[in-house]
C-alpha atoms as an extended CHARMM CRD file, in Angstrom:
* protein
*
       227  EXT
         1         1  UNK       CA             39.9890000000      -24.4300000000      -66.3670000000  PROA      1               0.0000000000
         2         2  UNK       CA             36.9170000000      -24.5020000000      -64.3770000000  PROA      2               0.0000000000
         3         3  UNK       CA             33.4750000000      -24.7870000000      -66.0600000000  PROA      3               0.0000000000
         4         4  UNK       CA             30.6830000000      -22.1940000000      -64.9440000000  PROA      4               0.0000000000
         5         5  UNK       CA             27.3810000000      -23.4540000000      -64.7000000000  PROA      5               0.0000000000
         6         6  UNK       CA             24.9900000000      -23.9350000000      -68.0070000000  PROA      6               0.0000000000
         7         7  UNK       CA             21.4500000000      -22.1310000000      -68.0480000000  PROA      7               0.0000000000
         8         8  UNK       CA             19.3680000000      -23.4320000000      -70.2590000000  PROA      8               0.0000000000
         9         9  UNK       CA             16.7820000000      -20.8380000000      -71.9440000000  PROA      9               0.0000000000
        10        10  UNK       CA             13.9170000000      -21.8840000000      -69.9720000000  PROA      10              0.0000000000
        11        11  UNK       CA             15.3860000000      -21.6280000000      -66.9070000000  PROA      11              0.0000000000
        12        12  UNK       CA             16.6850000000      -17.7840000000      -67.8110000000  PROA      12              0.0000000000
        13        13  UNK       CA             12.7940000000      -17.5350000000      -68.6960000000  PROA      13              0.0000000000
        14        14  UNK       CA             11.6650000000      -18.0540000000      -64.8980000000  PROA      14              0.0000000000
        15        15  UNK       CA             10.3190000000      -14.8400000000      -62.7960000000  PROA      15              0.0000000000
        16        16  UNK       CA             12.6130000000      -14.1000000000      -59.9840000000  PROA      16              0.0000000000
        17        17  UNK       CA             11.6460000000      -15.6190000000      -56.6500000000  PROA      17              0.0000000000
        18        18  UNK       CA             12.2550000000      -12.0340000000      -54.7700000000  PROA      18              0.0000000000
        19        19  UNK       CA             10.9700000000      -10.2670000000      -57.1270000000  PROA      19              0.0000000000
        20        20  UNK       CA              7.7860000000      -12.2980000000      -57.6960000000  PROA      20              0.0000000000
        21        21  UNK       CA              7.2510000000      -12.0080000000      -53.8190000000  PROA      21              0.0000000000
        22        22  UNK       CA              7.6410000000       -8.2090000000      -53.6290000000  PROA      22              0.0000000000
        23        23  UNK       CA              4.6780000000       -7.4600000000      -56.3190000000  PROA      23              0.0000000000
        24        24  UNK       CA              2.3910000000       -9.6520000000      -54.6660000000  PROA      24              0.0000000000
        25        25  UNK       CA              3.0090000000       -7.7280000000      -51.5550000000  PROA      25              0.0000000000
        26        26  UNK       CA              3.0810000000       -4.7630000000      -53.4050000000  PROA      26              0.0000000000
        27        27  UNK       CA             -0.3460000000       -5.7040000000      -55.2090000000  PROA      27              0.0000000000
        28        28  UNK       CA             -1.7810000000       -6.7440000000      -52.1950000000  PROA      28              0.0000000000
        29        29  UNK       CA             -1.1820000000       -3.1490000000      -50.1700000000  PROA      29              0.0000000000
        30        30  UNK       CA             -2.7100000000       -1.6680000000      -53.6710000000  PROA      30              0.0000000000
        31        31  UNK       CA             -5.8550000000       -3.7000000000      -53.2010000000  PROA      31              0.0000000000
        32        32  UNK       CA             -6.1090000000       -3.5010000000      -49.8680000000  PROA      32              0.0000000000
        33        33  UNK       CA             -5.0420000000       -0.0440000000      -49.0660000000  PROA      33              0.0000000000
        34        34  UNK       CA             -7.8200000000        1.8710000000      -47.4560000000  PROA      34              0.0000000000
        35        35  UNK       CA             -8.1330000000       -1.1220000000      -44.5350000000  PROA      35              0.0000000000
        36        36  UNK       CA             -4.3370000000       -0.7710000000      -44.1490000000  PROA      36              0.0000000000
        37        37  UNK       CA             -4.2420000000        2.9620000000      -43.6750000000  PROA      37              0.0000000000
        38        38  UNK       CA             -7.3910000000        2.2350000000      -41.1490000000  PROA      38              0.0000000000
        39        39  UNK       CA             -4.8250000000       -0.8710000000      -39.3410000000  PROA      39              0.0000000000
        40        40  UNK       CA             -1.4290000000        1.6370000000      -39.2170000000  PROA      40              0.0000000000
        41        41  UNK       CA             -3.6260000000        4.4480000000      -37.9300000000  PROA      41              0.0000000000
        42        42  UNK       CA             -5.4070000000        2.3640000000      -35.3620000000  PROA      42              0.0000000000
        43        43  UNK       CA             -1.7310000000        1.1420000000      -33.9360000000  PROA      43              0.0000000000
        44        44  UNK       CA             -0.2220000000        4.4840000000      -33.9180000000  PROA      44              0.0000000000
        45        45  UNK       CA             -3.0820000000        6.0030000000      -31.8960000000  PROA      45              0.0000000000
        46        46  UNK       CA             -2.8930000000        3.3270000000      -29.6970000000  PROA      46              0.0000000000
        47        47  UNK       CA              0.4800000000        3.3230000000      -29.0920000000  PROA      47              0.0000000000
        48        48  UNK       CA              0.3000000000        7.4780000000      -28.3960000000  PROA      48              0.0000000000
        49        49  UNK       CA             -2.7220000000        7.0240000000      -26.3770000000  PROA      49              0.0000000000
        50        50  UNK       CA             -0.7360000000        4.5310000000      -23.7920000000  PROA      50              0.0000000000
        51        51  UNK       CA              2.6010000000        7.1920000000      -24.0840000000  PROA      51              0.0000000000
        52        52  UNK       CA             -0.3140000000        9.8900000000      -23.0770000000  PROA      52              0.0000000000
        53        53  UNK       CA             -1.8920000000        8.0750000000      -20.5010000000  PROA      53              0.0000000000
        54        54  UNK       CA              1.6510000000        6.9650000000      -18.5670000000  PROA      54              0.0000000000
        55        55  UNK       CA              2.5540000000       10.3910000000      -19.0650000000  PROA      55              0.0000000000
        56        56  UNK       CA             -0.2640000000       12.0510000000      -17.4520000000  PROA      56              0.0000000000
        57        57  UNK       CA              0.6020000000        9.2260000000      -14.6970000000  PROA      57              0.0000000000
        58        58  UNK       CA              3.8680000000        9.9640000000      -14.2460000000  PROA      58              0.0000000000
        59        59  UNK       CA              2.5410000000       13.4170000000      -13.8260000000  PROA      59              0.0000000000
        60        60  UNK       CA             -0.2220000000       12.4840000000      -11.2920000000  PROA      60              0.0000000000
        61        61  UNK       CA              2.4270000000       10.7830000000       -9.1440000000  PROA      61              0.0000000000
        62        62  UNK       CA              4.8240000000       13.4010000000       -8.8960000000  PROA      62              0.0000000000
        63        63  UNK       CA              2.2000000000       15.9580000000       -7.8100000000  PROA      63              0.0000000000
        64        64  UNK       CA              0.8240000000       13.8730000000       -5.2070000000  PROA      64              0.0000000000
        65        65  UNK       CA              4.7560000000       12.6420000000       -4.0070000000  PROA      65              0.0000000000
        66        66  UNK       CA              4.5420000000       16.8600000000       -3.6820000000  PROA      66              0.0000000000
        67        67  UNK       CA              0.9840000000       16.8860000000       -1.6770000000  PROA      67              0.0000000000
        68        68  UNK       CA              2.1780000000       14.4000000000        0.5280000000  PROA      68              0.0000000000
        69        69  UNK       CA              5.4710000000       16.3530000000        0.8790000000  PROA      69              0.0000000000
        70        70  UNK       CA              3.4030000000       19.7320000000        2.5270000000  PROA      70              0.0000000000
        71        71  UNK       CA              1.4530000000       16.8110000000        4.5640000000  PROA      71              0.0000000000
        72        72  UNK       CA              4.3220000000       15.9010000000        6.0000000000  PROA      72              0.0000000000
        73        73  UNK       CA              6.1760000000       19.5040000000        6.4250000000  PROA      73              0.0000000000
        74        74  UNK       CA              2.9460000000       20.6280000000        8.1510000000  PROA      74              0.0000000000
        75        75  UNK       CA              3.2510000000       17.5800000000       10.7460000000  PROA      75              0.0000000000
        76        76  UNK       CA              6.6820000000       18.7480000000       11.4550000000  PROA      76              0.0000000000
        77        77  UNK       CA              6.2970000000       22.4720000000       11.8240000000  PROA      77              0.0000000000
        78        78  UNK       CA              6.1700000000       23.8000000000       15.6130000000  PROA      78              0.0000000000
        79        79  UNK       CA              4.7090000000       26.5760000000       15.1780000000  PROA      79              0.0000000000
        80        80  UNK       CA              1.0580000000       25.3540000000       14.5690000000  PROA      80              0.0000000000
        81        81  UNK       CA             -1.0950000000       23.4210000000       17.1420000000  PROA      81              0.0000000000
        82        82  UNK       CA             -2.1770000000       20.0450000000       16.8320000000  PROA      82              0.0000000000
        83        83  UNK       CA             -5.7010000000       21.0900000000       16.1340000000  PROA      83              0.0000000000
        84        84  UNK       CA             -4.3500000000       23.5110000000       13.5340000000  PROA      84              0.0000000000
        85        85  UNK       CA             -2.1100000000       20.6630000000       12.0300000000  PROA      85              0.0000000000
        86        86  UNK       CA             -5.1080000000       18.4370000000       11.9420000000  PROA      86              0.0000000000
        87        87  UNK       CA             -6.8450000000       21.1450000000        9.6700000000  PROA      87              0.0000000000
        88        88  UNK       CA             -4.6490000000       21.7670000000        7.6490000000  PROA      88              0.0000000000
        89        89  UNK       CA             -3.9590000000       18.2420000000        6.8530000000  PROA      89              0.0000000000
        90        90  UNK       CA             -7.9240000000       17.9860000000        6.0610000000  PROA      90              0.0000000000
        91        91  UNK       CA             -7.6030000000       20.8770000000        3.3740000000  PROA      91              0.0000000000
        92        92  UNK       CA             -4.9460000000       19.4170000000        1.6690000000  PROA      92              0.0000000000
        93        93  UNK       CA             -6.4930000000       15.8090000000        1.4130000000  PROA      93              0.0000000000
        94        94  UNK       CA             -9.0720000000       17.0370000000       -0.5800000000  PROA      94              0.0000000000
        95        95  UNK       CA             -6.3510000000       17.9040000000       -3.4930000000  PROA      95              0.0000000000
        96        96  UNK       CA             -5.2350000000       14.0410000000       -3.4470000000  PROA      96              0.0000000000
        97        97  UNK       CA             -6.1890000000       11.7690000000       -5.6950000000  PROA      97              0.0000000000
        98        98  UNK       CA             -6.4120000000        7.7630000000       -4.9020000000  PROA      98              0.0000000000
        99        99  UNK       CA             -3.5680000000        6.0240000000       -4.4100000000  PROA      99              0.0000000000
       100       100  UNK       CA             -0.6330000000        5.5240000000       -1.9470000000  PROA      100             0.0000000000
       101       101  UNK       CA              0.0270000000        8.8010000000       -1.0730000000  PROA      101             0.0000000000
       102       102  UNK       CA             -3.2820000000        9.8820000000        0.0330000000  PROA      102             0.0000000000
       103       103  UNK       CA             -3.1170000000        6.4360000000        1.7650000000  PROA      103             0.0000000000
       104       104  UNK       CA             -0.1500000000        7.6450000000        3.7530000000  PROA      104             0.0000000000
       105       105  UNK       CA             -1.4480000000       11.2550000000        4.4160000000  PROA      105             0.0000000000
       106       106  UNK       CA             -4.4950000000        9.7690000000        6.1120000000  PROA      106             0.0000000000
       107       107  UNK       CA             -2.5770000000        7.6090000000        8.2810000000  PROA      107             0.0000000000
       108       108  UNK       CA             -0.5290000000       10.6350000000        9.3360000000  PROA      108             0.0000000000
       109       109  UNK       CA             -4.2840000000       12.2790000000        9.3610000000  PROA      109             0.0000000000
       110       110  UNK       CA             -5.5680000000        9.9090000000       11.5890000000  PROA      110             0.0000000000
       111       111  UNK       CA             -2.1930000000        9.8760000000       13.8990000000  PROA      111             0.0000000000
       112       112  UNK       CA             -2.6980000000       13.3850000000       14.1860000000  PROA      112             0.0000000000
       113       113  UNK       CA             -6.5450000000       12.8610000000       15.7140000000  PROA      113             0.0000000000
       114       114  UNK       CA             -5.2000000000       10.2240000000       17.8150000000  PROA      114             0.0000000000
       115       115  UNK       CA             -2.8460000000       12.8070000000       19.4970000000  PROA      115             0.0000000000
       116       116  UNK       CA             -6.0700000000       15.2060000000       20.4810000000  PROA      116             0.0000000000
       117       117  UNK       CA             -7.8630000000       12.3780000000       21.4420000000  PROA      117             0.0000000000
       118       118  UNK       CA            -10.4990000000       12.4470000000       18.5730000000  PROA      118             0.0000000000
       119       119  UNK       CA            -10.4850000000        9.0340000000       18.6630000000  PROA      119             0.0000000000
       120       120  UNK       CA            -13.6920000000        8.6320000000       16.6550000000  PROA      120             0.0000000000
       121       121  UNK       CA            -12.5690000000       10.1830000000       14.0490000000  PROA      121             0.0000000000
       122       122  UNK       CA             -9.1090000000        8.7150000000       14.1530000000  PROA      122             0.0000000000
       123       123  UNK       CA            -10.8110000000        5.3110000000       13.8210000000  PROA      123             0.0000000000
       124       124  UNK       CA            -12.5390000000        5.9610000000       10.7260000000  PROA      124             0.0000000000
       125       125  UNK       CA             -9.6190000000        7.1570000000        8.8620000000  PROA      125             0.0000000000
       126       126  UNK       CA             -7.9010000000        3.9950000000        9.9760000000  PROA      126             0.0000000000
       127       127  UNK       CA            -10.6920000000        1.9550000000        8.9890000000  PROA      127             0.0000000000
       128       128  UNK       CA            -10.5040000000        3.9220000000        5.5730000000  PROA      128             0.0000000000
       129       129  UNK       CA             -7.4060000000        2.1550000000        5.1520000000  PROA      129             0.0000000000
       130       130  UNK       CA             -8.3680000000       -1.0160000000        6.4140000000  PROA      130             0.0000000000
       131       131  UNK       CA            -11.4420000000       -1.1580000000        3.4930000000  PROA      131             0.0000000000
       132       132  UNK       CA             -8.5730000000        0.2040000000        1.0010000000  PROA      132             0.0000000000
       133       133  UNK       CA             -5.5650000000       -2.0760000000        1.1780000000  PROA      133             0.0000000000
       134       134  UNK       CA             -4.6160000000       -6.0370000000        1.7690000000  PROA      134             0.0000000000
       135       135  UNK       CA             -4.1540000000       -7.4370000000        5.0410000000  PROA      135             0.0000000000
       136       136  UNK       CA             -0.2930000000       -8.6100000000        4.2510000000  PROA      136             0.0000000000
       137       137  UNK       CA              0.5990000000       -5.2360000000        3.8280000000  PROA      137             0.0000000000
       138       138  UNK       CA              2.1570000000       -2.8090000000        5.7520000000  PROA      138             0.0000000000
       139       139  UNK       CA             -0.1520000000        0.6710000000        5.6920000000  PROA      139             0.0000000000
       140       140  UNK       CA             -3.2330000000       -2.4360000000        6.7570000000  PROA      140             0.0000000000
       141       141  UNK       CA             -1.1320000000       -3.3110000000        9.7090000000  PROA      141             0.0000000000
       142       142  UNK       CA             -0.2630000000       -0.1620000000       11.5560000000  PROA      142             0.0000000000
       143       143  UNK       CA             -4.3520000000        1.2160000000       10.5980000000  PROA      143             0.0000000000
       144       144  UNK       CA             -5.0800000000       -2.1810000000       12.6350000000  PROA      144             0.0000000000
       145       145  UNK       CA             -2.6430000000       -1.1680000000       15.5060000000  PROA      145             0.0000000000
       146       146  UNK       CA             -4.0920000000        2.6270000000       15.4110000000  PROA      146             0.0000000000
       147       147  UNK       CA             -7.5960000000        1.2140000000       15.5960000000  PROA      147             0.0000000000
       148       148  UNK       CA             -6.9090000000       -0.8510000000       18.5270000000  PROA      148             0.0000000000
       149       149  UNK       CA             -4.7120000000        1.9260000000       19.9730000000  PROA      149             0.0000000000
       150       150  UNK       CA             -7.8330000000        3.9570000000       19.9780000000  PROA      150             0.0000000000
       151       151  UNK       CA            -10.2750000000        1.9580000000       21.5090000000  PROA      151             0.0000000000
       152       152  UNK       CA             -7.8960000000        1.7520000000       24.3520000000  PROA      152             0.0000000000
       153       153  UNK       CA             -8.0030000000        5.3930000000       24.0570000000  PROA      153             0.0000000000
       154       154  UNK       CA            -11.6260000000        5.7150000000       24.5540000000  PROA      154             0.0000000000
       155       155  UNK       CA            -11.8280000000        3.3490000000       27.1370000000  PROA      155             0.0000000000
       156       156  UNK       CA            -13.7680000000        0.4520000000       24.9170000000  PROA      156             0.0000000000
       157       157  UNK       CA            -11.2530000000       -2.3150000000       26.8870000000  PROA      157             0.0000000000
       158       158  UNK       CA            -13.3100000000       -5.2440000000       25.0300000000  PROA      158             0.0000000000
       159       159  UNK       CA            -13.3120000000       -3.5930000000       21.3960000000  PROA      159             0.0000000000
       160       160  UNK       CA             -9.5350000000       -3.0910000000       22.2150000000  PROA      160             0.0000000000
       161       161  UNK       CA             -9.2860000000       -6.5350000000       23.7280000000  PROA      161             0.0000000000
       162       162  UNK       CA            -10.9590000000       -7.8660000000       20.2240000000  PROA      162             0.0000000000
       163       163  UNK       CA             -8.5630000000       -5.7440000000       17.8670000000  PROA      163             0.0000000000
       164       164  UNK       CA             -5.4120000000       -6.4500000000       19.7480000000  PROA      164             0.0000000000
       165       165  UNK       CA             -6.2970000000      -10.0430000000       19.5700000000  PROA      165             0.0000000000
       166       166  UNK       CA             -7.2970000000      -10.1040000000       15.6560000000  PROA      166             0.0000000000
       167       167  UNK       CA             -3.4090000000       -8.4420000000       15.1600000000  PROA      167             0.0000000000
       168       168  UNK       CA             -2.1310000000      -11.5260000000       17.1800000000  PROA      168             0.0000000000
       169       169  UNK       CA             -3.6970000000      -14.0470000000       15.2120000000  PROA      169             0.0000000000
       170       170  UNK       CA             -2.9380000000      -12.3530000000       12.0130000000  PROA      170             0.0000000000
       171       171  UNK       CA              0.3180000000      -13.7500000000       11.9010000000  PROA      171             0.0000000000
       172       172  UNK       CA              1.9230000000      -10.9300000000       10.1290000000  PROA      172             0.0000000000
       173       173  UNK       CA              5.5540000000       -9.3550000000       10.4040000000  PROA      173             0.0000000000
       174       174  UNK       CA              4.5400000000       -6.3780000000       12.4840000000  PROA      174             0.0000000000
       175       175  UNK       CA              6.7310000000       -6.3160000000       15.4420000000  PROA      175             0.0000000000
       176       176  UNK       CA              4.5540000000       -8.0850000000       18.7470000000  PROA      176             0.0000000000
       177       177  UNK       CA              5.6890000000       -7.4380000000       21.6080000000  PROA      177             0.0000000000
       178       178  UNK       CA              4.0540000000       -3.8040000000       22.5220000000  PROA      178             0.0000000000
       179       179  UNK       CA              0.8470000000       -5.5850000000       21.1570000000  PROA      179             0.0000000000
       180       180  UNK       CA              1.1090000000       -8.4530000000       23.6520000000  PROA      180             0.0000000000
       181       181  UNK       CA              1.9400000000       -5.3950000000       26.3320000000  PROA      181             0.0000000000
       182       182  UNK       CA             -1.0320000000       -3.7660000000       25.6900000000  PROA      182             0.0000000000
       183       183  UNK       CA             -3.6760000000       -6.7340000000       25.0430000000  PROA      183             0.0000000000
       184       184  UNK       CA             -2.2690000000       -7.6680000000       28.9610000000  PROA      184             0.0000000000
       185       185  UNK       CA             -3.1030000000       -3.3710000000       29.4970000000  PROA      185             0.0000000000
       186       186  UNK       CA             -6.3740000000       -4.2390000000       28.4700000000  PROA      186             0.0000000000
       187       187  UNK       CA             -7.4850000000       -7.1120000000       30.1260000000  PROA      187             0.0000000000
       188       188  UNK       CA             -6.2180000000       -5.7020000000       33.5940000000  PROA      188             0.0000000000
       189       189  UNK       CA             -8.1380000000       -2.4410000000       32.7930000000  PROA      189             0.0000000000
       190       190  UNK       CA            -11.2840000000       -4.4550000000       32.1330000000  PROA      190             0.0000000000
       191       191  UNK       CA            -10.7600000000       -6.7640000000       35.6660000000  PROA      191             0.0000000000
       192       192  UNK       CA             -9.3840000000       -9.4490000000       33.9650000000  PROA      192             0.0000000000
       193       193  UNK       CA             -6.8140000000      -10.3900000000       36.0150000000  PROA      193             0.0000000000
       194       194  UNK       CA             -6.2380000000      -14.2670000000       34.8910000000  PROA      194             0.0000000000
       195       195  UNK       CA             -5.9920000000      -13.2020000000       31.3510000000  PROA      195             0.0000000000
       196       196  UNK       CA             -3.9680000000      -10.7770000000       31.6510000000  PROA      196             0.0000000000
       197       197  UNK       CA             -1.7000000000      -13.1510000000       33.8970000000  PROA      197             0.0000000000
       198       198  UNK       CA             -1.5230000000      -15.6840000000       30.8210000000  PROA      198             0.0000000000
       199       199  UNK       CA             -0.7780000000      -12.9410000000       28.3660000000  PROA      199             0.0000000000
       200       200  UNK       CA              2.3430000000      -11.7870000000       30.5380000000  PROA      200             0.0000000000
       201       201  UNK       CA              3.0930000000      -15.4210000000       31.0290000000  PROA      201             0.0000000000
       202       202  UNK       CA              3.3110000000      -16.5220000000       27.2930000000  PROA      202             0.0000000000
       203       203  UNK       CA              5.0120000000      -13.0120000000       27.1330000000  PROA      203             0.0000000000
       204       204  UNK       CA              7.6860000000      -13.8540000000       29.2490000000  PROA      204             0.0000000000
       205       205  UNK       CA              8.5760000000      -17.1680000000       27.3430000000  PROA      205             0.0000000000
       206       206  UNK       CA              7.9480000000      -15.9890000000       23.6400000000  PROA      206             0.0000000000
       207       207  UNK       CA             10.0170000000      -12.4750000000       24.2440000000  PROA      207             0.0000000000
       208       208  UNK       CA             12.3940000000      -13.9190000000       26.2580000000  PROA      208             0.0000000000
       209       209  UNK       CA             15.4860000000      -12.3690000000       24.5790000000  PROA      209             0.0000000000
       210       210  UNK       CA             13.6140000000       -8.5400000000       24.0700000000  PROA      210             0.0000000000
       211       211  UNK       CA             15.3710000000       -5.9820000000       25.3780000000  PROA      211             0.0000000000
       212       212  UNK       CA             12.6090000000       -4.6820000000       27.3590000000  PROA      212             0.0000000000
       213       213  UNK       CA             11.6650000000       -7.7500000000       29.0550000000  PROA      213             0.0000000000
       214       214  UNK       CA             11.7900000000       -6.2820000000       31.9330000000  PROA      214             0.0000000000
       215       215  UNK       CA              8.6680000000       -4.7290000000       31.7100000000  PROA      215             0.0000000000
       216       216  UNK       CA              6.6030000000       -7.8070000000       31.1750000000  PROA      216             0.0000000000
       217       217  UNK       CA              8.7570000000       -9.5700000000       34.5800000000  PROA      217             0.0000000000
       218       218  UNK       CA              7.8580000000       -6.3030000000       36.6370000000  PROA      218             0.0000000000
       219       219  UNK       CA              4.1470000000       -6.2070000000       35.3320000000  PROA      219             0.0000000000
       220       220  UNK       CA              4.2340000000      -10.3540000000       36.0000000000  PROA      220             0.0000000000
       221       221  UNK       CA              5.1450000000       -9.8270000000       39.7980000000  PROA      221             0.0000000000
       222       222  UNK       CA              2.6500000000       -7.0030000000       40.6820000000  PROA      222             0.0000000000
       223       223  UNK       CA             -0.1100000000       -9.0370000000       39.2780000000  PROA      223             0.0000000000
       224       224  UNK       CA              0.8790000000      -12.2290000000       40.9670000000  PROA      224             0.0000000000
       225       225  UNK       CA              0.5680000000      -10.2340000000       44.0310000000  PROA      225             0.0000000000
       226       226  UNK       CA             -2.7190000000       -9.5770000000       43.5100000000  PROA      226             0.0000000000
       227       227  UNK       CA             -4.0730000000      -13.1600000000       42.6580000000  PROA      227             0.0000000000
């Protein structure tokens, strides 16, 4: 028959280990109650402030996702002229707040001024952008193309010459081929005939395979003609 373990009196005598432990914590919340009411407050309105605040966010965002929704049904109505688009763009750009969408409703702003030929005003709502975002991303590249763009517009071949050249040497993923076509627009605009011979040139070996390559070979020819 087995034997069951012997307790002595004094060891029957000795407090509980779990119990022990749960009336010091239970003597310590006594003592210390009024700073632990203060410390679980404090968490829980911190934790429902941060629910509130990514609330209201999530809010935010989905009424200017709906902004930028009439921006863009306004751009593609027929019915209005472009200097009645261009208003009505204005009036709603007011109602956005900062962020990505009223960084995408200016672009389509300043699009829309480049299309009149306001290209004054187009330029500052590019350069809005420019001041606003990082130069590796994508809403910074095409404001850098629509500045350039409108230089050309306004005739300022040199200020064009400059921007086209900056994208260039940017190194960034924005397709180059139409920006190499047009710094070569440029410099034959502005009588510079042997630079825009060396664009077309470094064109026609670095765009060899581009489907419109054609257009560089054609451009080549009439200019070598000329020198």
């Amino acid at each position: 028959m087995a034997k069951g373990k012997k307790f002595t009196r004094k060891e029957l005598n000795k407090p509980d280990q779990f119990i022990s432990t749960t009336d010091m914590v239970l003597a310590y919340c006594s003592k210390h109650k009024t700073g632990l009411i203060f410390v679980v407050t404090a968490v829980v309105l911190v934790v429902f402030s941060a629910l509130w605040v990514r609330y209201n966010q999530n809010i935010n965002s989905l009424r200017m996702e709906a902004l930028y929704f009439k921006v863009e049904k306004i751009k593609a109505q027929n019915g209005f002229s472009p200097r009645e688009i261009v208003g009505k763009i204005e009036n709603l750009l007011n109602e956005f707040s900062e962020g990505p969408q009223k960084q995408r409703a200016i672009m389509i702003l300043a699009d829309q001024y480049y299309e009149i030929r306001a290209y004054d005003r187009a330029i500052s709502l590019y350069q809005d952008i420019l001041n606003e975002t990082s130069p590796s991303t994508f809403p910074y590249q095409l404001a850098s193309i629509g500045v350039a763009y409108s230089l050309e517009g306004k005739k300022d071949y040199k200020g064009a010459i400059v921007a086209y050249k900056t994208i260039i040497e940017s190194h960034n993923k924005y397709p180059l081929f139409h920006v190499y076509l047009s710094l070569a627009r440029c410099y034959e605009f502005n009588d510079n005939h042997n630079s825009a011979l060396l664009t077309l040139r470094e064109m026609n070996t670095r765009f060899l395979n581009h489907p419109k390559i054609e257009l560089v070979e054609s451009r080549l020819k009439r200019l070598e003609k000329l020198a």
